[in-house]
BAMIKOL-587220 format. One record per atom (N, C-alpha, C): x, y, z; residue number from 1; residue in one letter; atom name. Coordinates in steps of 0.1 Angstrom, whole numbers. Layout:
! residues N
+-------+-------+-------+-----+--------+-------+
:  east : north :    up : num : residu : atome :
+-------+-------+-------+-----+--------+-------+
:     X :     Y :     Z : NUM :      A :    CA :
...
+-------+-------+-------+-----+--------+-------+
END
This chain:
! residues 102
+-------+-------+-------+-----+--------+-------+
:  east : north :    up : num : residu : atome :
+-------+-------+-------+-----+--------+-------+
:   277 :   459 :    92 :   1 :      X :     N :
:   280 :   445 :    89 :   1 :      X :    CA :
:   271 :   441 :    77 :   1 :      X :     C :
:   278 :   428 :    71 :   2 :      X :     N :
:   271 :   427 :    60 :   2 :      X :    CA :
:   255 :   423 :    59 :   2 :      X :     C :
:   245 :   417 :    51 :   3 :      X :     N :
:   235 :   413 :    53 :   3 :      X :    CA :
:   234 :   399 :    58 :   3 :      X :     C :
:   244 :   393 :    54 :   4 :      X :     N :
:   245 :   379 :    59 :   4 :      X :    CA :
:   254 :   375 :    67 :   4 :      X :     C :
:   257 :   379 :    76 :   5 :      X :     N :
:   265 :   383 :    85 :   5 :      X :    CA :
:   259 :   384 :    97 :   5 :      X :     C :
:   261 :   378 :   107 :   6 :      X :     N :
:   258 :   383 :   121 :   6 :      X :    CA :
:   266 :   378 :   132 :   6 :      X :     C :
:   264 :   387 :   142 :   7 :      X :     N :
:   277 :   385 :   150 :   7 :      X :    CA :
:   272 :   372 :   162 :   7 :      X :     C :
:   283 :   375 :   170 :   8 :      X :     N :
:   280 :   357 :   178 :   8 :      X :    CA :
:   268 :   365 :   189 :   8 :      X :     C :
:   267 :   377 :   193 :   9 :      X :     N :
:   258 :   383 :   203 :   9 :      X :    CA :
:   241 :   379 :   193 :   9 :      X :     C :
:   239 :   385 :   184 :  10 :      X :     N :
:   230 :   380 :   176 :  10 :      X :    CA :
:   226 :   368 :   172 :  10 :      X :     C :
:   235 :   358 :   176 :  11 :      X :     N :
:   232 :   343 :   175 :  11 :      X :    CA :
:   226 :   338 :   189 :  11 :      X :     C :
:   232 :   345 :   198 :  12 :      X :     N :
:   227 :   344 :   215 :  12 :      X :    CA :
:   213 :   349 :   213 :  12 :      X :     C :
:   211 :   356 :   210 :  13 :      X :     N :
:   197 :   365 :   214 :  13 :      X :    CA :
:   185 :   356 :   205 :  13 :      X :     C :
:   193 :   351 :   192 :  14 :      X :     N :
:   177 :   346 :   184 :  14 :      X :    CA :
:   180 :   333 :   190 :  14 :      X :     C :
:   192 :   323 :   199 :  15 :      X :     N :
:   190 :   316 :   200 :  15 :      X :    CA :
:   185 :   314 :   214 :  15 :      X :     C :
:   181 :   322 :   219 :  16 :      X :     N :
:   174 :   329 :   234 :  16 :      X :    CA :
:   160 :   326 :   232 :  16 :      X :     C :
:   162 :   335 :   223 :  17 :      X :     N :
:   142 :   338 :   215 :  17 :      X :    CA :
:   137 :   322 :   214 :  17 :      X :     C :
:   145 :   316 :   201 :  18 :      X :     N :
:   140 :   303 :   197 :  18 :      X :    CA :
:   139 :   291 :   214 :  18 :      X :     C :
:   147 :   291 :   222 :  19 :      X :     N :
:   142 :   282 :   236 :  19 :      X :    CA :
:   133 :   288 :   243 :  19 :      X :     C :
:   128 :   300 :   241 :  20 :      X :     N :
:   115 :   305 :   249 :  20 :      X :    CA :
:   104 :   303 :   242 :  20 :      X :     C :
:   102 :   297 :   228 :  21 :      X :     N :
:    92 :   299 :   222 :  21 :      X :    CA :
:    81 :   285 :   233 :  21 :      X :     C :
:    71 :   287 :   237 :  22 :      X :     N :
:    66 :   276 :   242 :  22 :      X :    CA :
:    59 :   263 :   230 :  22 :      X :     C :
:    60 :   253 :   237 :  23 :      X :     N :
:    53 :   246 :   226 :  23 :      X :    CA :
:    42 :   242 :   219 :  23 :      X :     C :
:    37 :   242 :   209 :  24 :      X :     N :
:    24 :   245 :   203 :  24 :      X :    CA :
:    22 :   229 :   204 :  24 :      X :     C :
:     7 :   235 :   208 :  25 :      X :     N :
:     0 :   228 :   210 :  25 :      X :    CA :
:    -8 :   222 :   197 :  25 :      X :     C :
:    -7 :   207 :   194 :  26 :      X :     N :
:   -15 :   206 :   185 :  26 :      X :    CA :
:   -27 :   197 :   183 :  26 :      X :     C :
:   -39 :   196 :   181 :  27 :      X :     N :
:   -50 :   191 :   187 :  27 :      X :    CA :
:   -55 :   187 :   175 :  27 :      X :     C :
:   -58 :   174 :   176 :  28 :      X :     N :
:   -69 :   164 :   164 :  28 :      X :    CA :
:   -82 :   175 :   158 :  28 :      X :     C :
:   -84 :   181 :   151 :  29 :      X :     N :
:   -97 :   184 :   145 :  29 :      X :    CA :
:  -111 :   172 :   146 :  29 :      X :     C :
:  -104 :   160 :   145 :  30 :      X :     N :
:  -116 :   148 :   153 :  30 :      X :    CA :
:  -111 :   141 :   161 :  30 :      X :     C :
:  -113 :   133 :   166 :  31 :      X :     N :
:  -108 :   120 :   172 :  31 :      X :    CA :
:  -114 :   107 :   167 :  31 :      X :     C :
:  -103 :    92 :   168 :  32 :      X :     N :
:  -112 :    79 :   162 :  32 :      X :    CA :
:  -113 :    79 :   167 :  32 :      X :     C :
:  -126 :    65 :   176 :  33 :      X :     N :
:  -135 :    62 :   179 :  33 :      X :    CA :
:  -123 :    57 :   193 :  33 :      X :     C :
:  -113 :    54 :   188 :  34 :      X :     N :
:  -100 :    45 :   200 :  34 :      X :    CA :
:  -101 :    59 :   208 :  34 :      X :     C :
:   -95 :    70 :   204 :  35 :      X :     N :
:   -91 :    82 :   208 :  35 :      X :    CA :
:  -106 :    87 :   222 :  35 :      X :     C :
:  -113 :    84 :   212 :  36 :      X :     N :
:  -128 :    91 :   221 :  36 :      X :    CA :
:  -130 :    78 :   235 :  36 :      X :     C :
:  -130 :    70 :   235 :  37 :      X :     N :
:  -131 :    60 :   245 :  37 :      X :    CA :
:  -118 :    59 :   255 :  37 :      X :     C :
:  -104 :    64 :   247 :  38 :      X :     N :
:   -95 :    65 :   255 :  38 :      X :    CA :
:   -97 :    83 :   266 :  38 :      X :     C :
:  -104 :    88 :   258 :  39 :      X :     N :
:  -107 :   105 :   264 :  39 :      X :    CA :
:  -118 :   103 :   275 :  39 :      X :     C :
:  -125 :    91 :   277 :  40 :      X :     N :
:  -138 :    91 :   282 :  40 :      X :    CA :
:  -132 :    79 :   292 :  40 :      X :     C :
:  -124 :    74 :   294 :  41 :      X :     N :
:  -120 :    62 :   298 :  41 :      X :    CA :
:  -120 :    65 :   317 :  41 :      X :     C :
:  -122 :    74 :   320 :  42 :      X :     N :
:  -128 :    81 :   333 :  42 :      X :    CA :
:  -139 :    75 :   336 :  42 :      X :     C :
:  -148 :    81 :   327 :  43 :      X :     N :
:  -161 :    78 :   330 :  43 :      X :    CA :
:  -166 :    69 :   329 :  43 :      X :     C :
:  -161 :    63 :   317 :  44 :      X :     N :
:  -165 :    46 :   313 :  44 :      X :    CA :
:  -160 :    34 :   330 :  44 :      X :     C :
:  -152 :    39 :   335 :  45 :      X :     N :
:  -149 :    33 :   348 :  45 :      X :    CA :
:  -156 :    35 :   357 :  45 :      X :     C :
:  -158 :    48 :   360 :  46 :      X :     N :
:  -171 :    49 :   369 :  46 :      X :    CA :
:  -184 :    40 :   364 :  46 :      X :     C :
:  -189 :    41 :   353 :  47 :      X :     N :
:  -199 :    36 :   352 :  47 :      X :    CA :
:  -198 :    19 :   353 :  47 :      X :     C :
:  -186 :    13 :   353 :  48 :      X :     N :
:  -183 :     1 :   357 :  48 :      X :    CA :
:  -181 :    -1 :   370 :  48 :      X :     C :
:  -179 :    10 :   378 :  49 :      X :     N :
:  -180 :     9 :   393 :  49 :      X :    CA :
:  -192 :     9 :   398 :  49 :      X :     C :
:  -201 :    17 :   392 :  50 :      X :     N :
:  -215 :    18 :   393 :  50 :      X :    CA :
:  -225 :     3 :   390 :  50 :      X :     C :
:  -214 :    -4 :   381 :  51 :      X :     N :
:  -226 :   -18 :   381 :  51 :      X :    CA :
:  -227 :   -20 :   364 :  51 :      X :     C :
:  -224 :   -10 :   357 :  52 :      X :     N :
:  -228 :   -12 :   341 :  52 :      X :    CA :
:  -213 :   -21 :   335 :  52 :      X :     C :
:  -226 :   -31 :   326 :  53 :      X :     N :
:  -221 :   -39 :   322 :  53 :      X :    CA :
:  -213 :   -31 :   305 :  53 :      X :     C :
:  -200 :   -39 :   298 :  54 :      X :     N :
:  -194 :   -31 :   285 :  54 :      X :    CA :
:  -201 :   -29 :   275 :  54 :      X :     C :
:  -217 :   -40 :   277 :  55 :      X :     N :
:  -228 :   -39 :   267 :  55 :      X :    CA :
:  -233 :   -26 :   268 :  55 :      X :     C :
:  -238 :   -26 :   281 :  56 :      X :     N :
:  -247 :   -14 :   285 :  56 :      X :    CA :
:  -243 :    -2 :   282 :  56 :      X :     C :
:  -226 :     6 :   286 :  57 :      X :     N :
:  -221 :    15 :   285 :  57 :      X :    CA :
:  -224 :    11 :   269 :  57 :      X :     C :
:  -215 :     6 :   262 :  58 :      X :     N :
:  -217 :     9 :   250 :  58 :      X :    CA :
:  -230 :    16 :   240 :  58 :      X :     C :
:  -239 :    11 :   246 :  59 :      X :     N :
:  -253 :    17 :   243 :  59 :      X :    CA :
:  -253 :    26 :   246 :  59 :      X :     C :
:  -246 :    30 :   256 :  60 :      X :     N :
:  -248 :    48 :   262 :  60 :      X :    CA :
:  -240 :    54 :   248 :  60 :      X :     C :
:  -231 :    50 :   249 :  61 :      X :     N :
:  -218 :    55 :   242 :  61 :      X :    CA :
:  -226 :    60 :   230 :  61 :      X :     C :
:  -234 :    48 :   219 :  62 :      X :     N :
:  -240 :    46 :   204 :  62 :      X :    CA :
:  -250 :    59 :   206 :  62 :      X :     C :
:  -261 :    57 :   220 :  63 :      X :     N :
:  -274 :    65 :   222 :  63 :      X :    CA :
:  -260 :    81 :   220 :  63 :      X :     C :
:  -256 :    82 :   222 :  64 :      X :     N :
:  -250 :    97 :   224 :  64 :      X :    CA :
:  -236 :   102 :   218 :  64 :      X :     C :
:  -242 :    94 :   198 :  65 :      X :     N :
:  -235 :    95 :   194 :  65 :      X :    CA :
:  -215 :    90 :   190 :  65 :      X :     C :
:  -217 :    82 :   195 :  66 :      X :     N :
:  -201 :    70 :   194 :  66 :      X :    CA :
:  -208 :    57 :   194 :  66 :      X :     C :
:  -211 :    54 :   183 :  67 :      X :     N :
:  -217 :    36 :   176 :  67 :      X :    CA :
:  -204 :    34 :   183 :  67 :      X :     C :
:  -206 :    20 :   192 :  68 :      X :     N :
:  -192 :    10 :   194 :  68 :      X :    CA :
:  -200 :     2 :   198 :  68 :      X :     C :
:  -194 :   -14 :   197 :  69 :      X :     N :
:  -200 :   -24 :   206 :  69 :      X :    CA :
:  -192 :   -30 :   213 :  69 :      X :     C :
:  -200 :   -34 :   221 :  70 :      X :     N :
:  -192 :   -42 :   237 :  70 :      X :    CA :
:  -177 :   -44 :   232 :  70 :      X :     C :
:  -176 :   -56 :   223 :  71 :      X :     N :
:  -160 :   -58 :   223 :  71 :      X :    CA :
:  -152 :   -53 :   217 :  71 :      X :     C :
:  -153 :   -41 :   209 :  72 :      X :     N :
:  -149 :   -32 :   202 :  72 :      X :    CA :
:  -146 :   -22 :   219 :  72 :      X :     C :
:  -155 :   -20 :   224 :  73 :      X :     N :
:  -152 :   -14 :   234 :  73 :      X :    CA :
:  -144 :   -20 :   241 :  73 :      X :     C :
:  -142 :   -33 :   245 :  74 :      X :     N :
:  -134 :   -42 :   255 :  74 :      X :    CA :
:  -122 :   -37 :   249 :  74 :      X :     C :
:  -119 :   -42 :   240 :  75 :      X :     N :
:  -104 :   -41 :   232 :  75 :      X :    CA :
:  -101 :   -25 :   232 :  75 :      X :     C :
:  -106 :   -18 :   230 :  76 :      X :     N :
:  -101 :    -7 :   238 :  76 :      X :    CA :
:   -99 :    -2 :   252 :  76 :      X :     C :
:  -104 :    -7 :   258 :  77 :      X :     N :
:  -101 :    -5 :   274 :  77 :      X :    CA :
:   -87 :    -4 :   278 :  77 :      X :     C :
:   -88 :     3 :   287 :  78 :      X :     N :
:   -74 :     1 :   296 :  78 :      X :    CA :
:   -73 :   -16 :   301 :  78 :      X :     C :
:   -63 :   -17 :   303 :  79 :      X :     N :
:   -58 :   -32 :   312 :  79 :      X :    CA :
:   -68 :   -33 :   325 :  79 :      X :     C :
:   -65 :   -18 :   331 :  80 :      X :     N :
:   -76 :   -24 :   348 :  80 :      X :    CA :
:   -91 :   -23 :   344 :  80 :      X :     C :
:   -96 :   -15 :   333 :  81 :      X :     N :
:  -110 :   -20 :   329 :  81 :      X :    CA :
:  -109 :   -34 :   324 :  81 :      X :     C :
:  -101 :   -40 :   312 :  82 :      X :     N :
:  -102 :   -53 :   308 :  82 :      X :    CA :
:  -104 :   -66 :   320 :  82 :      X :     C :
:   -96 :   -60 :   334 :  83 :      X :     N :
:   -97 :   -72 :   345 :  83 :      X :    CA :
:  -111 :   -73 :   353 :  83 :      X :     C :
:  -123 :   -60 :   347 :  84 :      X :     N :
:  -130 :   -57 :   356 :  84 :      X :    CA :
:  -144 :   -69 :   350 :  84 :      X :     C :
:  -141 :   -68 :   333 :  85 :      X :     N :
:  -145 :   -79 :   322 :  85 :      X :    CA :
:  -151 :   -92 :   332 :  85 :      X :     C :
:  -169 :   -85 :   330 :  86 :      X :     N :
:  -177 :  -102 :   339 :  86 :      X :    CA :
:  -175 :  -113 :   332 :  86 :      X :     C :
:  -184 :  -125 :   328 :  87 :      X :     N :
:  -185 :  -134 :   325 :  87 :      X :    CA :
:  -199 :  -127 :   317 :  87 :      X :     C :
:  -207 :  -120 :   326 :  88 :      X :     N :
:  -221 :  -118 :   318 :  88 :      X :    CA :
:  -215 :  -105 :   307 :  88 :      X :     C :
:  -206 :   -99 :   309 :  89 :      X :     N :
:  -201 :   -90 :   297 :  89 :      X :    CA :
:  -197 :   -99 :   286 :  89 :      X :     C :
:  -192 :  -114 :   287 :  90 :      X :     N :
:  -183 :  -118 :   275 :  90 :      X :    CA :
:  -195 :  -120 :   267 :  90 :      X :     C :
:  -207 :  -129 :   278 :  91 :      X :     N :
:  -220 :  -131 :   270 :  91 :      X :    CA :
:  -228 :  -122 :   262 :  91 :      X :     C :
:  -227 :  -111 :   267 :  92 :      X :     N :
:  -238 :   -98 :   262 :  92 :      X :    CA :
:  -230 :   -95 :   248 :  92 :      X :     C :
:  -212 :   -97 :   248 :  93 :      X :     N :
:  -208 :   -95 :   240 :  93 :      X :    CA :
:  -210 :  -102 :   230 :  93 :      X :     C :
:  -210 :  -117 :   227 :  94 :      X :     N :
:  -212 :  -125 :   217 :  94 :      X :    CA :
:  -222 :  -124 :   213 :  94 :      X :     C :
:  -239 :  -123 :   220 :  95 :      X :     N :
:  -250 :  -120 :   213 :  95 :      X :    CA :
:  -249 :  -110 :   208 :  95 :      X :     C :
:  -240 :   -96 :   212 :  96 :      X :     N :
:  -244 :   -84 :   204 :  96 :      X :    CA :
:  -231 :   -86 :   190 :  96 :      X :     C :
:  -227 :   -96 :   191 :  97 :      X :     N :
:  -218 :  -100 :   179 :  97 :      X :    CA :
:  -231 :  -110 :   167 :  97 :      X :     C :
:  -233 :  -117 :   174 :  98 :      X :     N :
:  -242 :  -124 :   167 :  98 :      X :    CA :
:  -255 :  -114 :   164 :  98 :      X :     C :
:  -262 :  -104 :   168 :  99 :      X :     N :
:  -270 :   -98 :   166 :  99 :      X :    CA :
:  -267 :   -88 :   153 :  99 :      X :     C :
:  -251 :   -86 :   157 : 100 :      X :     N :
:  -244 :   -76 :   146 : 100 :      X :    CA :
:  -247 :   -80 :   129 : 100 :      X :     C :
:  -242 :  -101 :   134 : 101 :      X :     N :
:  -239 :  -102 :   117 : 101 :      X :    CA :
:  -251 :  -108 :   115 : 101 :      X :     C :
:  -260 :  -102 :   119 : 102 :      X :     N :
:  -278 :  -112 :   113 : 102 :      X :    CA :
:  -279 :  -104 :   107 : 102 :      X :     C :
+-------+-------+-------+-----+--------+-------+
END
């Protein structure tokens, strides 16, 4: 047969090949800062179950490398973390807003 040429069995078999290929995986070389809190969004719950306020975690977060603040953090949260949002979180939030732009 010719070079350019192939029969319908040959079109079965590479098109056989091509649906088994599994799919590649492709993975961020970094993550933004949204990405990293959505990856950690586990633990950041627990630690809200535990009693820590979005100020507090966030300090964990900064101390260990991911600078965020409280409402930078909020606005990232999932929805059931956002409902979990004290009254003493909104406050911790504003001074660490006001402490941000002094």
């Amino acid at each position: 047969m010719a070079k350019n040429k192939f029969t319908e069995e040959q079109i079965s078999e590479v098109a056989k090949a091509l649906r088994s290929v599994p799919k590649k995986k492709v993975k961020p070389s970094a993550f933004s800062k949204r990405q990293a809190v959505e990856k950690l969004e586990s633990e950041i719950t627990k630690l809200r179950d535990k009693g820590y306020s979005l100020p507090e975690i966030a300090d964990i977060l900064t101390q260990n490398g991911i600078a965020i603040q409280a409402g930078t953090l909020r606005n990232y949260a999932s929805p059931k973390a956002k409902e979990t949002v004290s009254g003493a979180d909104a406050e911790a939030t504003q001074a660490d807003a006001a402490a941000g732009a002094s």
